[in-house]
ROZAKOL-21017 format. One record per residue (C-alpha): x, y, z; residue in three letters; residue number from 0. Coordinates in steps of 0.2 Angstrom, whole numbers, padded with zeros to 4 digits. Example, Ala and Ser with C-alpha at 12.3 -4.5 7.8 and 13.67 -1.06 7.14 Angstrom:
REM residues 2
+-------+-------+-------+-----+-----+
:     x :     y :     z :  aa :   i :
+-------+-------+-------+-----+-----+
:  0062 : -0022 :  0039 : ALA :   0 :
:  0068 : -0005 :  0036 : SER :   1 :
+-------+-------+-------+-----+-----+
//
This chain:
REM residues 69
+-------+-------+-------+-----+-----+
:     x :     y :     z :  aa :   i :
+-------+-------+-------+-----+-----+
: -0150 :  0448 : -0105 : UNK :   0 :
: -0139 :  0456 : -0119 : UNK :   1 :
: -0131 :  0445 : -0135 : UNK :   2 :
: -0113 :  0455 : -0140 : UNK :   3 :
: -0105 :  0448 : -0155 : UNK :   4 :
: -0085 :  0443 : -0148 : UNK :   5 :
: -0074 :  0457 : -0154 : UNK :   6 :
: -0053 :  0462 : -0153 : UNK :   7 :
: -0055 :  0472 : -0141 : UNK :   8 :
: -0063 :  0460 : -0126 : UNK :   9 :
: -0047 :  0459 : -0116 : UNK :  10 :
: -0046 :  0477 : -0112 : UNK :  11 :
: -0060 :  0483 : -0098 : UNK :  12 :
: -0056 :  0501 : -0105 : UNK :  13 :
: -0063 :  0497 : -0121 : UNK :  14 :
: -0077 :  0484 : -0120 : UNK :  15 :
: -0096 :  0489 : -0114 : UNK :  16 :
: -0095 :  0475 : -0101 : UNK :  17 :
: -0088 :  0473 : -0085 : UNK :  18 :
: -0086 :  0458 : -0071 : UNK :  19 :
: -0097 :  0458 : -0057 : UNK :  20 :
: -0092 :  0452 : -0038 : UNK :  21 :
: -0099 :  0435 : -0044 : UNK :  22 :
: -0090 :  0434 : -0062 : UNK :  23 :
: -0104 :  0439 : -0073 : UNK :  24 :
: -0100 :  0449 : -0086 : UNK :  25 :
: -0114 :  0465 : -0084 : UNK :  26 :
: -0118 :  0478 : -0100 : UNK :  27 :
: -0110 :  0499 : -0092 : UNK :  28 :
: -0126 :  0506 : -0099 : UNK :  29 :
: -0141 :  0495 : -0095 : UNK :  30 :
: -0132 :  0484 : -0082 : UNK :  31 :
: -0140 :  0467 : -0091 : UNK :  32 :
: -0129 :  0452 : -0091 : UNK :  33 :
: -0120 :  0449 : -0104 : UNK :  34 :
: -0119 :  0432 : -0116 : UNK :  35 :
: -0103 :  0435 : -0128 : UNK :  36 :
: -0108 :  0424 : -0145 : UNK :  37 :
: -0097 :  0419 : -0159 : UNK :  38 :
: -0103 :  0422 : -0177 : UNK :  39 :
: -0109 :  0408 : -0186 : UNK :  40 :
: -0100 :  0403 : -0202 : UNK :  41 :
: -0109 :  0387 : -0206 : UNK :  42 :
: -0126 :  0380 : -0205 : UNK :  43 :
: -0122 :  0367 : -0193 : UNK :  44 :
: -0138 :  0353 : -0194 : UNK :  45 :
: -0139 :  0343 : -0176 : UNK :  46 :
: -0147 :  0325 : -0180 : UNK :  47 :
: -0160 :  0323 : -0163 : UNK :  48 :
: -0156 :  0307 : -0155 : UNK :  49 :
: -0168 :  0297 : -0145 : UNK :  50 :
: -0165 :  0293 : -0126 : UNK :  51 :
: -0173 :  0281 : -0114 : UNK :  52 :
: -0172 :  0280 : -0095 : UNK :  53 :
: -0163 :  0262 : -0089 : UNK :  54 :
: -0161 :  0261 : -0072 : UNK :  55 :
: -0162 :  0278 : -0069 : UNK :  56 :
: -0150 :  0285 : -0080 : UNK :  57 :
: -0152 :  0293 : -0099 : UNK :  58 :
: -0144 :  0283 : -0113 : UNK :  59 :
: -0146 :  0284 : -0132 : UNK :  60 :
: -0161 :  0272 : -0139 : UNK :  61 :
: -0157 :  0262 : -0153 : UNK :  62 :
: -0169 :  0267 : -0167 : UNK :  63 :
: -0165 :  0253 : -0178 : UNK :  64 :
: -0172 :  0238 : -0167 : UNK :  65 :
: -0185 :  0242 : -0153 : UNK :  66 :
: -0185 :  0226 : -0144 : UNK :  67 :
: -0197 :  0234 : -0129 : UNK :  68 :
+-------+-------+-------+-----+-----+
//
């Protein structure tokens, strides 16, 4: 699996060292990995975690604040 950094010239196939398989992937020309196109980061983004709890067999957020069981 190969990480490329989104440039200009990703609409034309000429130009890009990808290519679409028969399934949509998009697959490097030289080494034939697949390819994951990534932005560049500007900002550190901090994600808070956030606690979940099974209820009737479905995921929904824990209230931290008051744990009544």
């Amino acid at each position: 699996m190969k990480y490329i950094l989104v440039s200009n010239n990703e609409h034309n196939p000429d130009d890009r060292s990808w290519y679409y398989d028969d399934f949509g992937n998009r697959v490097d020309k030289e080494t034939g990995d697949f390819v994951i196109l990534v932005q560049k980061i500007q900002e550190n983004v901090q994600h808070q975690p956030i606690g979940l709890v099974n209820v009737n067999n479905k995921w929904v957020p824990k209230q931290m604040e008051f744990d009544f069981g």
